[in-house]
Structures are given as structure tokens and as C-alpha cells.
N, C-alpha and C positions, 0 to 999 in steps of 0.2 A: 315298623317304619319302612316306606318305598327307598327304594334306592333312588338318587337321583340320577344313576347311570347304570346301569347294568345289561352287560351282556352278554349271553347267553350260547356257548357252541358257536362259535362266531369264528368265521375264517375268510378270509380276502385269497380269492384266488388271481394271477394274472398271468396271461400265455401259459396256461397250464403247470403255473407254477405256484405254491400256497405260499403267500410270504407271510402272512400271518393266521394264529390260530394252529389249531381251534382251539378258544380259550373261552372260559368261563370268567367274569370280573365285574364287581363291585363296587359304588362310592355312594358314602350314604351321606349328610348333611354334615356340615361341620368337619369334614375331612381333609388335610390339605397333604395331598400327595405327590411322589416325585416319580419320575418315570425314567430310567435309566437303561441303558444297554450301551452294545458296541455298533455301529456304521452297521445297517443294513438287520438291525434288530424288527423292525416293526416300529419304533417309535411312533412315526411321520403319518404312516399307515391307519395306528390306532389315534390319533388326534384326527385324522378324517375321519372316522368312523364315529370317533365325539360331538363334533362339531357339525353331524349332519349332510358332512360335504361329501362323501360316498355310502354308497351302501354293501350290506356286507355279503358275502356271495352264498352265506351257508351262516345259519343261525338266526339271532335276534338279537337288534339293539334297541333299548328302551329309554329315551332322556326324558326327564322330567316327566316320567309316566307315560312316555308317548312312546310307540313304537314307529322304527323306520321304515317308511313303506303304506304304514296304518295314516300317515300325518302331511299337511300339510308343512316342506320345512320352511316357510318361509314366514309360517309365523312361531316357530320353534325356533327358529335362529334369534331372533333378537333378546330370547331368552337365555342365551351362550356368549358368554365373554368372549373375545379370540385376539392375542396377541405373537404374531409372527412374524419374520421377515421377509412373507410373501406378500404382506400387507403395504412392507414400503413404497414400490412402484405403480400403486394402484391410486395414488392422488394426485390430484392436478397442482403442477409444479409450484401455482401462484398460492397455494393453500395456506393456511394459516394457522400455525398451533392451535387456537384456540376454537377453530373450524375444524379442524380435526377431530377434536374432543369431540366439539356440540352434533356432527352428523351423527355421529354415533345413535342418538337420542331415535332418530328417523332410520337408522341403518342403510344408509346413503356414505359415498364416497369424495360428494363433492358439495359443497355448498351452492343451492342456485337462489333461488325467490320463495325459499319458507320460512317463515318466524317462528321465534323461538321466543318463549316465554320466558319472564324473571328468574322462575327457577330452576332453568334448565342452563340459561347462563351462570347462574352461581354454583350449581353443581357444577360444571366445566371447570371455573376456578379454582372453585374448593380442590378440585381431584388432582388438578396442574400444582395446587400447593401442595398437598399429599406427596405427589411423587418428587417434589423439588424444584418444580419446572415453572410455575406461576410467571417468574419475569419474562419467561420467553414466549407468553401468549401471544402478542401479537409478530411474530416473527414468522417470516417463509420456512416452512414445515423444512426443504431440502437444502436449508442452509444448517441444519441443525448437525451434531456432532450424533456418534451412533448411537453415545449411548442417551443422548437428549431427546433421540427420536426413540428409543424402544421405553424411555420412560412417557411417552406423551403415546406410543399406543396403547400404554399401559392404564392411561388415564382412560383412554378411549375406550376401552375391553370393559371399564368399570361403569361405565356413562350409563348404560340404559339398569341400573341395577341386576345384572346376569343372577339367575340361578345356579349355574356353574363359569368355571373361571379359566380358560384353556391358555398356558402360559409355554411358550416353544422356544428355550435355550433365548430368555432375558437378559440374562447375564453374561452370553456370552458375547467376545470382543472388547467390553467394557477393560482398562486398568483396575491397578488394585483398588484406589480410594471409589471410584465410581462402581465396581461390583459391592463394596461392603456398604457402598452406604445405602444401596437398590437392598440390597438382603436383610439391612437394619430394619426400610419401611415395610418390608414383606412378614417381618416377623412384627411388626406391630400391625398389619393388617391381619393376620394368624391371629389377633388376639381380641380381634372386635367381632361380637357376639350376633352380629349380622352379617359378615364376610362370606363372600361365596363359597358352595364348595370348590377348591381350588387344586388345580393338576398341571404339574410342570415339567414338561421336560428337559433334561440336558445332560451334559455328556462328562458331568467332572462332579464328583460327593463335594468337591470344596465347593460350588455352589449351590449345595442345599439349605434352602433360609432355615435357622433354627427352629420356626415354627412345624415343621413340619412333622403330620403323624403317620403317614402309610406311605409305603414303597412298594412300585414296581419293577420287574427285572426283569428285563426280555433278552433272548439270544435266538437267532435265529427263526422270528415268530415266534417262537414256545416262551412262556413263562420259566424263567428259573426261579422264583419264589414274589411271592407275594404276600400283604400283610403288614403289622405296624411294623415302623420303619426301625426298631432298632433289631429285630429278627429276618429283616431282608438282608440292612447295608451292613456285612458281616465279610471277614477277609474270606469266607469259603466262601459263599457264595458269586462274589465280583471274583474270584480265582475262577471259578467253573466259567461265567460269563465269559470272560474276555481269555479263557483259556491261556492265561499265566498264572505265576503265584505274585496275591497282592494285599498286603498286608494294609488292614483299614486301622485307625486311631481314632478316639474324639476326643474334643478337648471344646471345652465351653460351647458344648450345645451343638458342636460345628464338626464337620465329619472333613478326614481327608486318607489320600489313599498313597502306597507308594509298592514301586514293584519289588520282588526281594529277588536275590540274584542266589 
């Protein structure tokens, strides 16, 4: 089986400084992965390196069989889900939920004078019911509340059917009832046998959807473990991480963490 992400000795260097790497890393089909560390781990770093939007300064990265460098990215990206909050301020103010979604399809930012076919419109809705959002199709995108808008680019990351799924701290800002009910449909997305491979980052195990099967740990660029996720998210290892003692729990499927004194 190819990976659909791997790579290889891979380090980002900047101002003569390596923030990440060199690491070796894997995701192969059907894997739904969480990406964790402390401020200034690599995280950020290594979704650029996923998503094609930099390259790496030393090594090999290979998506979807492609290597960087080797590829044209600009028809490799629309093969890449991408869900973040650098994405918010890139639409035109008057935009429209459900304009949101449908560029996606073009990987376009704005809607101008292209049509869209029947079934690119009923995908858009479909995916707006999926995430919860359907009634707020026709509404101005920045009228939307945060967590209205990270679930409607969440539709959008889905829109062209991605090969990989790049998901950057979804949950976080949301209240309680609005994070659990995001991580309910993430775990029913986890369970549909066509679902992208999917990678998430963020900064708290309580929002790791229960579907999840492999974990990442960064600390300071370097990997502190990696692998299925119940031999990563482990009290030793987030103790090394974040350089306290912290004792992890689960309890129905759901991970959380607390520090012990």
C-alpha cells in the first residue's frame, strides 16, 4: 500500500534555525489522525508541509504519490482538504454560506460568473446538513458565529471529495454543546468507508473525536512518539511533551488530561 503522505528526513529549516525535523512519517488510507504538542512544536509547520504550501528544506515529501518539488501543486491541492483559521479572512465579505461551500468545487475564493452543475449544488447542501449548518445557506458567511463558520469550512475542506483531510484546531473556541456535537459528526464521519484520510490538529486530548486511530506528538520539532493512538496519548509521554507530570484518563472512547501536583 502507498502512503498517502509520507515523509521522508524531512526538516524545515528558518534563519538558521530547524523548527522541525528531521523526521520520518507515515498516513496510509483510512487513517484518522490527531496531531498534538505544546506552542511552538512544529504543528503549523508540518500542515504546511501537508498541504503543499511550503516545501521542506532537507528531505522528501510525497502526497498522494506526488512528490514536492517533482509536481505541479496546483493541481495536487485540490486533492487536499484544508480547514483553518487562516482561511476566515480570505472571502469576500458579501459571500454566502453556500458560496463558500460550492467554490470549493473550482478552488476559487470567491464566487464570480461560473456555473455550477445540479450536482455540485446538492453536494454543498448535503455537506451544510452534515455538519449542522443547511439553514444558514443562504446567509453572509461573516455574520456567522465561530463556531458556524469553522463548521461551513468544514463543509468546504469536503466539497471537492479530498484525498486527504487537513483539519487545524476545529474545535477550538467552540462552547461545550457546540464542540461535542462537531466531534459527534467527526466520529460518524470516521465511520464512513469513503472518508478521507483525515489529520487534525489541536492542543487539548479532550477534543479528540472518538473516531480516531493514530497520534502524533511533537515537542520541539522532534517527534516524542508516534503510532496508534492509544500507545501515543499516554500520561508518560504528554509528561515528556509538555515537561510536567500529567496524568491522562479515558472514559467512553474520549480522552482527557489533568496535571498532578
Amino acid at each position: 500500500m502507498i502512503p498517502v503522505l509520507h515523509l521522508k528526513n524531512v526538516s524545515v529549516v528558518r534563519e538558521g534555525k530547524t523548527i522541525l525535523g528531521p523526521l520520518d512519517w507515515a498516513v496510509n488510507e483510512n487513517e484518522r489522525w490527531v496531531i498534538l504538542g505544546p506552542n511552538g512544536a512544529g504543528k503549523s509547520t508540518l500542515f504546511s508541509l501537508c498541504s503543499s504550501q511550503i516545501h521542506p528544506t532537507s528531505g522528501s515529501v510525497e502526497i498522494l504519490g506526488a512528490r514536492l518539488g517533482a509536481v505541479d501543486v496546483f493541481e495536487l491541492r485540490p486533492r487536499i482538504g484544508f480547514m483553518g483559521s487562516t482561511l476566515l479572512n480570505l472571502f469576500p465579505e458579501d459571500e454566502k454560506v453556500i458560496d463558500i461551500v460550492l467554490t470549493a468545487a473550482y478552488a476559487m475564493l470567491g464566487r464570480w460568473n461560473e456555473n455550477y452543475e445540479l450536482w455540485d449544488e446538492s453536494r454543498a447542501q448535503g455537506l451544510l446538513t452534515t455538519l449542522g449548518v443547511r439553514e444558514l445557506a443562504n446567509r453572509k458567511f461573516f455574520t456567522l458565529s465561530e463556531g458556524e463558520k469553522k463548521r461551513t469550512l468544514i463543509a468546504r475542506a469536503l466539497m471537492a471529495d479530498p484525498e486527504i483531510l487537513l483539519l487545524d484546531e476545529p474545535a477550538s473556541g467552540l462552547d461545550l454543546g457546540g464542540r461535542e456535537d462537531l466531534l459527534t459528526r467527526f466520529d460518524l464521519l470516521a465511520k464512513d468507508p469513503n472518508a478521507p484520510a483525515t489529520l487534525m490538529i489541536t492542543h487539548h486530548i479532550e477534543e479528540i473525536p472518538a473516531g480516531s486511530t493514530h497520534a502524533l506528538l511533537l515537542k520541539s520539532g522532534a517527534i516524542v512518539a508516534t503510532g496508534e493512538i492509544a500507545t501515543v496519548i499516554t500520561s508518560e509521554n504528554l509528561s515528556s511533551a509538555y515537561d510536567m507530570s500529567i496524568s491522562v484518563t479515558m472514559q467512553n472512547n474520549r480522552y482527557s488530561a489533568n496535571a498532578l501536583n
